[in-house]
N, C-alpha and C positions, 0 to 999 in steps of 0.2 A: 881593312884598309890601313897601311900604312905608308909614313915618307918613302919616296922612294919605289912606288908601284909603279907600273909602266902601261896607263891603259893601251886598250890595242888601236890601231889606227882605223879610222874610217872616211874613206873615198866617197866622195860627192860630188857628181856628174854635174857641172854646171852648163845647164841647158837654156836655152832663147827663156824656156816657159817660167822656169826656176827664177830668173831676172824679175821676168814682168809679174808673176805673179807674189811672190816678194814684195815688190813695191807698191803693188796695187793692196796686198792684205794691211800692208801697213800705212796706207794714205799715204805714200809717198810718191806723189806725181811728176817731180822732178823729170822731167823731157829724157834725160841720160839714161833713165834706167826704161826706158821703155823704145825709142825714138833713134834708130841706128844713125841716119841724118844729122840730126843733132847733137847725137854724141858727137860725131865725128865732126864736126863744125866748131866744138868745143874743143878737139883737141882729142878723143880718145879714139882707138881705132871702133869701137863698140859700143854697146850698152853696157854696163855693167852696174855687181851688184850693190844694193844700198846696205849701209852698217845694221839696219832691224832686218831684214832678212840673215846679217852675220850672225847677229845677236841668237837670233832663234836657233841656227844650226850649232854655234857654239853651247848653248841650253840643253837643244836634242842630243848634243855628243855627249853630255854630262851623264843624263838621267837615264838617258839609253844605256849607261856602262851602271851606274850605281842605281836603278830600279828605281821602283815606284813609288818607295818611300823617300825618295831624294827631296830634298828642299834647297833650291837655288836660293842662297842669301847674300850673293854681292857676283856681279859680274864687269868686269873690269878688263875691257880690250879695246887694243887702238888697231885702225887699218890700214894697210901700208898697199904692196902691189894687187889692183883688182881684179876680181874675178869676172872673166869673160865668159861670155858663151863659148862652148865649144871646147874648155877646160875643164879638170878638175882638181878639186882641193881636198886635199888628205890632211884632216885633222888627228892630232897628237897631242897626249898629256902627259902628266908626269906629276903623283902627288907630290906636295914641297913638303906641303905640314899638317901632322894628325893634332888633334884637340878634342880630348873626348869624340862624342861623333859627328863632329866637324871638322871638314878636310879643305885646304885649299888645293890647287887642282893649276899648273902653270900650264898652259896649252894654246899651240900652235897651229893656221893651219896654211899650207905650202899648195902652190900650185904655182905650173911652171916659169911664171915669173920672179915668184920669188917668195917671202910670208905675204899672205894675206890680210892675216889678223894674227897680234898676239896677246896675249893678257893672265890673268889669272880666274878664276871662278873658284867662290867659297861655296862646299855646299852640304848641307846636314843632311847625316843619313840616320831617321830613327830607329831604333834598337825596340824592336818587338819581345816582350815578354809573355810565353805561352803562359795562356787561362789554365783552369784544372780540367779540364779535355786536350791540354797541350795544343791549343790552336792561338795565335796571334792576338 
């Protein structure tokens, strides 16, 4: 890993279920992310998503690209145009800075209104040292 790597992107189909289920795993009941009526009484065309369902997929994109030794150690993202059902968001990153085996990680993620979320994510990758059988 170093500055200047270009993870690959990944597409995420945001679906009716994707919404409600989101909001339900994270207790967040808020009428909008579940309740098309109420969104829309409020002013959105839709339901859309809540920031801990962001949180998670932004996490998912991290440890999915950097493996299983990953350790998420600060995640740091504001959210701007919502994700709707019926769209998708293509997340993107771009290491900024290596530090030993701590990377920060500046990542975006777009769908067709515009970003969705952007922020950075710091996250350590341990360095396995093989035993005297050469295993991990």
């Amino acid at each position: 890993m170093r500055a200047g790597d270009v993870l690959p992107p990944l597409e995420i189909e945001i679906t009716r279920t994707l919404v409600v289920a989101g909001a339900i795993a994270s207790r967040d009941y808020q009428d909008v992310h579940h309740d098309t009526d109420a969104a829309r009484q409020k002013g959105s065309p839709d339901i859309f998503m809540n920031i801990l369902t962001t949180n998670g997929l932004v996490g998912r994109y991290i440890t999915d690209h950097f493996g299983p030794r990953a350790v998420l150690r600060k995640v740091a993202i504001r959210l701007g145009a919502p994700n709707h059902p019926g769209d998708t968001m293509v997340l993107t990153g771009v290491v900024e800075d290596v530090r030993g085996d701590t990377a920060t990680v500046r990542i975006v993620g777009a769908n067709s209104l515009g970003n969705h979320v952007t922020g950075t994510v710091t996250v350590t990758v341990a360095v396995t040292t093989p035993n005297a059988e050469g295993r991990p």
